[in-house]
C-alpha positions, 0 to 999 in steps of 0.5 A: 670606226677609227681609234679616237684620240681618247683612246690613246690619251690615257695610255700617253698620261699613264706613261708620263705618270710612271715616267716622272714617278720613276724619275723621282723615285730614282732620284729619292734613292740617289739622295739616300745613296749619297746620305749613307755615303756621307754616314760611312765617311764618318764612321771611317774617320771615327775609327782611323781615330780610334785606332790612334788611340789605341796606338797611344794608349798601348805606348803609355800602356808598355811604360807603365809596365816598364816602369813597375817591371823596374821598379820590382827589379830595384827591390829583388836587386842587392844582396839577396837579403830578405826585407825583414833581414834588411829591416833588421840590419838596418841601422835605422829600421825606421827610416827602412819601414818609411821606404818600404812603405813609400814603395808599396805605395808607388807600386799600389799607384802603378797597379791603379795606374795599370788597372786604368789603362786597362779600363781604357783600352777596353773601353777603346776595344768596344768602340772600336768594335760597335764602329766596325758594326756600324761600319758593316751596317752602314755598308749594306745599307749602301749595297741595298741602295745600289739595288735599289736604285737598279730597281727603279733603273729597270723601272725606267727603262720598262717605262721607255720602252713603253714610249717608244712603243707609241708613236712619234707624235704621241711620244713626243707629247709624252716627253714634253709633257713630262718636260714641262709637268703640265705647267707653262713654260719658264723663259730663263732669265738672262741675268740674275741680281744676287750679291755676295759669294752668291752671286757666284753660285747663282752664276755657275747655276745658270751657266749650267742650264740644258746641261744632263741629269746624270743619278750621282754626277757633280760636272762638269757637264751633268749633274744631279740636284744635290751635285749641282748646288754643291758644285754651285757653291763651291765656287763662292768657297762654301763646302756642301755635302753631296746630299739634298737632306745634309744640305738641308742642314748646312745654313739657317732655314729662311722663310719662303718671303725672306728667299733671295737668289743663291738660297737653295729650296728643298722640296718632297718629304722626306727631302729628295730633291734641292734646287736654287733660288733665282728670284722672281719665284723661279728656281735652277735645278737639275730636274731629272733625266727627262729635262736636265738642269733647267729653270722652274717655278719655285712651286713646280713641286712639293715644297719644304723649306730653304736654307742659306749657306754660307 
């Protein structure tokens, strides 16, 4: 008998499956890529503090030595007489005890003065040392997302080759399908009502549309879903960092009936995923490699929350 179309049916759906699994865990590990990427700039900015710091503190530390290193000659410079000698010449002895005294007393202030810094500086030194810790950590944290994301880049590419194993009208299917995620097809708008600075983030999100999905790119010409709305927003004068679940936290949260074009929606939990609202409830975003930056329904995948920045 000849193979029925129910035969080649499951392997078709297993393959889209696996395509948009792998697409999506590419993504996840993208965004956490970018995440650690954001948490190593700042530990490297807070050691470049650190280390002024120390600069300062060693300064007013060698002045404070200087000043006790003088303050001991003052007292050893002279006739080489003993103190009790001084005291006993002294026409005044006094008036001599009453300095001595005001001495011990300025020296006690630079020992304690001396004994501080000291302090300080190894306060300084163990921040200085957890920040290169974390540094380290933080730095094979990435090296493990870069495995990662080769992992499921294999994956991918096992996936595709899977496909092409098909034929071409089965595959054909397969990639509309994983295009369309088994939803009915979105008319791109031809304009978008948005006012504000978001007019020109919504603007330079739509102008973008059927560009590629390149993993970690912010343009000109492919981007991925945290490096569009960044790159969107941009042009409005508003700074975002490359990364879905730092964006999350860039601008007040706004409910789902309160959105309004230019607030970006984030989806997946943990957030992987960011796209923008346009209206209507539909959404731009760079999808993923299969479909690049497109519109979609503002429910076309998990959704979490949104946020307005600016």
């Amino acid at each position: 008998m000849p193979a029925t179309p129910a035969q080649a049916d499951p392997d078709i759906k297993d393959v889209k499956v696996r395509v948009d699994r792998l697409y999506h865990e590419a993504e996840a590990a993208q965004e956490r890529l970018h995440d650690a990427e954001l948490d190593l700039a700042d530990l490297r900015r807070d050691l470049a503090g650190l280390k002024a710091d120390q600069q300062r503190q060693d300064e007013r530390l060698d002045a404070v030595r200087d000043q006790v290193s003088d303050a001991v000659v003052r007292q050893l410079e002279g006739e080489g007489i003993s103190t009790v000698g001084q005291i006993v010449v002294s026409e005044d002895p006094g008036s001599f005890l009453d300095t001595l005294s005001t001495m011990s007393s300025f020296n006690d202030l630079q020992a304690s003065l001396l004994s501080d810094y000291d302090t300080q500086l190894q306060a300084l030194d163990i921040r200085r040392e957890a920040t290169d810790d974390r540094a380290a950590e933080i730095s094979e944290l990435t090296d493990q997302l870069s495995a990662e994301k080769k992992t499921v880049d294999t994956k991918l590419a096992e996936a595709k080759d899977l496909l092409a194993d098909l034929e071409a009208d089965e595959r054909e299917r397969v990639l509309a399908a994983s295009r369309s995620s088994s939803r009915a097809p979105v008319t791109v708008p031809s304009s978008v009502p948005a006012s504000g600075r978001a007019a020109a983030a919504v603007a330079y999100a739509m102008a973008q549309v059927g560009d590629a999905y390149v993993y970690g790119a912010m343009g000109e010409n492919a981007f991925d879903c945290s490096g569009l709305t960044m790159r969107a927003w941009a042009q409005a004068g508003v700074s975002l960092p490359h990364s879905s679940s730092a964006q999350f936290g860039s601008g007040p949260h706004i409910a789902a009936s309160d959105l309004q074009p230019g607030d970006l929606v984030f989806y997946y939990s943990p957030i992987s995923h960011v796209g923008m609202y346009i209206g209507n409830g539909m959404i731009v975003h760079a999808a993923n490699p299969g479909t690049g930056v497109a519109v979609a329904g503002l429910y076309s995948m998990p959704y979490v929350g949104a946020v307005r920045p600016g």
